[in-house]
N, C-alpha and C positions, 0 to 999 in steps of 0.2 A: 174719138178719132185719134189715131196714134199720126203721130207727126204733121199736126195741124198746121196751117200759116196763119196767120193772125197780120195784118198790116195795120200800124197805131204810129201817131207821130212820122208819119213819110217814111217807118222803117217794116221790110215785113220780117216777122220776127214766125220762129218756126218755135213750135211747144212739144215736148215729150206726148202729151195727151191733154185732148180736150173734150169737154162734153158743152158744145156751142150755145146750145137750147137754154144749159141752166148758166153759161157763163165763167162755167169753171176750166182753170187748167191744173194738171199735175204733169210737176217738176222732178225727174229723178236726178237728185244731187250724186255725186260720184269723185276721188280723188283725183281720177283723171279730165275733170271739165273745169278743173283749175291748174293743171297741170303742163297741159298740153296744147292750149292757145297760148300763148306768150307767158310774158313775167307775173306770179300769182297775183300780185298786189292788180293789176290793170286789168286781168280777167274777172277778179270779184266787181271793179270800179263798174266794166260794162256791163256784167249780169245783175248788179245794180240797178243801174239806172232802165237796163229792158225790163227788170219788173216791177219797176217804179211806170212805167210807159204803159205797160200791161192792165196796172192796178187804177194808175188812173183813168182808161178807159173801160172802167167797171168791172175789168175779169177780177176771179180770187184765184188766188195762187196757192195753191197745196204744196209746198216742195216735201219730197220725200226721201228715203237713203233707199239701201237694199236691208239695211236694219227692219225700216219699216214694214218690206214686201215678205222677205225671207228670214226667219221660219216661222214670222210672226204675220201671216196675211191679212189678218183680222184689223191690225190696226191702221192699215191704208184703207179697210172697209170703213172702218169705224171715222178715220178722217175725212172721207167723201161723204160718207153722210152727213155728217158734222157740217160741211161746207155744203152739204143739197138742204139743210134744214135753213141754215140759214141766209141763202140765197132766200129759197120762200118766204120769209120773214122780209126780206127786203126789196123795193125793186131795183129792176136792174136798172142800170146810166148808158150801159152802152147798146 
């Protein structure tokens, strides 16, 4: 699901993409999402600690670039699976 909300810790936090069922979300990192909220240092501080919030309530967090999507599609495949394998291996907390 593209643009999922997620509420964890009294905050609700919005994801690039989520697949709810298995727990996963994918992050797409970008210069601009450090850029363009405030001073860089205090935007990493807060996307910090929301995927510290995330992870502790059992999601796994994929983050990915445009590296990873474009021209190389394979290896956002290759890391989602990676992350649905072992999800299965584990159960989930949240």
């Amino acid at each position: 699901m593209q643009q999922y909300e997620i509420s964890v810790a009294g905050r609700i936090y919005r994801v690039d993409f989520a697949l709810p069922e298995l727990g996963i979300i994918i992050e797409f990192d970008g210069a601009l999402k450090y850029t363009d909220y405030g001073p860089a240092d205090q935007v990493i501080l807060r996307e910090r600690q929301r995927e510290k919030d995330l992870q502790n309530a059992g999601w796994y967090v994929i983050r990915v670039g445009w590296g990873d999507v474009y021209p190389r599609p394979h290896r956002l495949l290759a890391m989602v699976r990676d992350a649905v394998e072992r999800r299965s291996r584990a159960p989930r907390v949240a």
